[in-house]
C-alpha positions in Angstrom: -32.4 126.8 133.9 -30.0 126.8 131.3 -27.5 129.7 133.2 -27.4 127.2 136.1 -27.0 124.3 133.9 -23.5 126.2 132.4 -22.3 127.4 135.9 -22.5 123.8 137.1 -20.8 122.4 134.3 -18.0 125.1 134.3 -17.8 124.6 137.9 -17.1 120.6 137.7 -15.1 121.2 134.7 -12.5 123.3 137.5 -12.9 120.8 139.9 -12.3 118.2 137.8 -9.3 119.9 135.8 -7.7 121.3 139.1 -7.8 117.5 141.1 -6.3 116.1 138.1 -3.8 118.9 137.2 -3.0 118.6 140.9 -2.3 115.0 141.8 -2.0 113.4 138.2 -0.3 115.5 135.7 1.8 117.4 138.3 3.7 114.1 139.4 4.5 113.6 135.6 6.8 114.5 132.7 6.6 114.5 128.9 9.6 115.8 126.9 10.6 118.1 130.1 7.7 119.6 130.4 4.2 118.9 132.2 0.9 119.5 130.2 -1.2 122.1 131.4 -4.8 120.6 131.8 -5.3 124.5 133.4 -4.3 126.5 130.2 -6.2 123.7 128.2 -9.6 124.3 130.1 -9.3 127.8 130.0 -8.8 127.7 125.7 -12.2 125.2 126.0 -14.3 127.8 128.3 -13.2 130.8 126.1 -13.7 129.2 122.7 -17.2 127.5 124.1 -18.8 130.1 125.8 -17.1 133.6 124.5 -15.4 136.3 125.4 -16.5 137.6 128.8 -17.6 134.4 130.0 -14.0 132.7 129.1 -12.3 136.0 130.5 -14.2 135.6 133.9 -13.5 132.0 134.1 -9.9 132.8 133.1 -9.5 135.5 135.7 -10.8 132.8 138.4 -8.9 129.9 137.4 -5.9 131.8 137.7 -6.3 133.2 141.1 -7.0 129.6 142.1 -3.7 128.4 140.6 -2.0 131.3 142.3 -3.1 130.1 145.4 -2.4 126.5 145.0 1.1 126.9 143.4 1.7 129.5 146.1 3.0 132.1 143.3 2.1 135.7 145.3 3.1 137.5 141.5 0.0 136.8 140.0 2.1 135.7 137.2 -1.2 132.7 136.7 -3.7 135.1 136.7 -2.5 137.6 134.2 -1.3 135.1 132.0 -4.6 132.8 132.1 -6.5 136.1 132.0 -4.9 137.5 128.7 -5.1 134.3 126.9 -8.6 133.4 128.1 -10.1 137.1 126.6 -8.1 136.6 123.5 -9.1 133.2 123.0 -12.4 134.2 123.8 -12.7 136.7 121.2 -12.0 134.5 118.1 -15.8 132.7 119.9 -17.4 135.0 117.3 -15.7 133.8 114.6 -15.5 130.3 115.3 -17.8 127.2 114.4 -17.8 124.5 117.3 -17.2 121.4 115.1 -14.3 122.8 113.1 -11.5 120.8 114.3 -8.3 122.9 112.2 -9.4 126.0 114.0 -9.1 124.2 117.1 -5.7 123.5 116.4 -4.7 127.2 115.5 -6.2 128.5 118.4 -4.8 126.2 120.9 -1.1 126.8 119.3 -1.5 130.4 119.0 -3.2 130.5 123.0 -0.2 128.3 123.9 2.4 130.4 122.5 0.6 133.4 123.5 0.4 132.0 127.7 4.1 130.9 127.5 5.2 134.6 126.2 3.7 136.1 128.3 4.9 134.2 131.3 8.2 134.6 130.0 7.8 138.8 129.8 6.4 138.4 133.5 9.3 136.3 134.4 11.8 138.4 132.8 9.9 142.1 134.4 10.0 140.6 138.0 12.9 139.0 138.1 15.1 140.9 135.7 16.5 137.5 134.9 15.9 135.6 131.2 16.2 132.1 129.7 17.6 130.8 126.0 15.0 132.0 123.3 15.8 128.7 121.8 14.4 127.1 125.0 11.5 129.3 125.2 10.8 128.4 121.8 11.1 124.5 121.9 8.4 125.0 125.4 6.0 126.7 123.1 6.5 123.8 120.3 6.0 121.0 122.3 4.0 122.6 125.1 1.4 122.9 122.0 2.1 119.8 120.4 0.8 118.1 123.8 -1.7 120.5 124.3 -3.3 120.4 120.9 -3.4 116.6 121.8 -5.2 117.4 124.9 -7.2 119.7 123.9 -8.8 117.7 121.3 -9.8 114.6 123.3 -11.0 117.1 125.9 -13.0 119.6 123.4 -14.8 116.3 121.9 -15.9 114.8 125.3 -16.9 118.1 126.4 -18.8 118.9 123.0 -20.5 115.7 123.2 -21.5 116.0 126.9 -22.8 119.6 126.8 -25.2 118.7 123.8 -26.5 115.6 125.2 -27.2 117.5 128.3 -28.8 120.5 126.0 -30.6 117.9 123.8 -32.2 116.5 126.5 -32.7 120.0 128.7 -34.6 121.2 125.1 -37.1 117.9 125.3 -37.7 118.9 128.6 -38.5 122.3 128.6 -41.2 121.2 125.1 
């Protein structure tokens, strides 16, 4: 009961993160840049629920945003993929209600998803931006995503253990 209870929630959790990454954030600017509600769900999965659960999800999201953003590369799904496994690896090491580590990892899972799509840009296209620019994307990209990631992290923290508090009082 509880493995369905976690596939339906990660499932919503796409749905809801791809309709709104889709027809709200996408029509929208901060600073230059758009957040990415995408790279922020796939940081929550992988810290949440682990390695190959956050790698899986990752792998899936990606593909999906492939698809919708019509990029044939796959430049979505190896980026999402690499920073979901590596995100999901610090899982072991990382305690749910500490809120600094959540910073760290969201900067370091930003930085690392915007590096590598600059490398994959760079490979396939043999064509490169300003460092500076790629370095003032990763600065703000996870100054909003850090921001983001934090209201998100909480709601979903809060919702998931409700829903386990009261799946535990039933199963008693």
């Amino acid at each position: 009961m509880k493995k369905t209870l976690t596939i339906v929630y990660l499932v919503l959790f796409l749905l809801f993160i791809l309709l709104f990454q889709l027809f709200v954030i996408d029509k929208r600017e901060l600073f230059g840049l758009k957040p990415n509600l995408i790279l922020i769900s796939v940081i929550v999965v992988s810290l949440w629920f682990g390695l190959y659960k956050g790698a899986i999800f990752s792998f899936f999201i990606g593909i999906i945003t492939d698809m919708l953003f019509g990029n044939s590369m796959g430049l979505f799904t190896i980026s999402y993929s690499i920073t979901g496994a590596l995100v999901g690896f610090f899982n072991y090491n990382y305690r749910k209600e500490n809120k600094i580590a959540l910073i760290y990892v969201t900067f370091m899972a930003t930085a690392l998803f915007e590096f590598i799509q600059y490398i994959i840009f760079f490979i396939s296209t043999g064509n490169y931006t300003n460092i500076l620019y790629l370095l003032y994307q990763i600065v703000v990209s996870s100054v909003l995503n850090i921001i983001i990631v934090y209201i998100v992290y909480s709601l979903l923290y809060k919702i998931i253990s409700y829903f386990e508090d009261r799946l535990s009082t039933y199963e008693m």
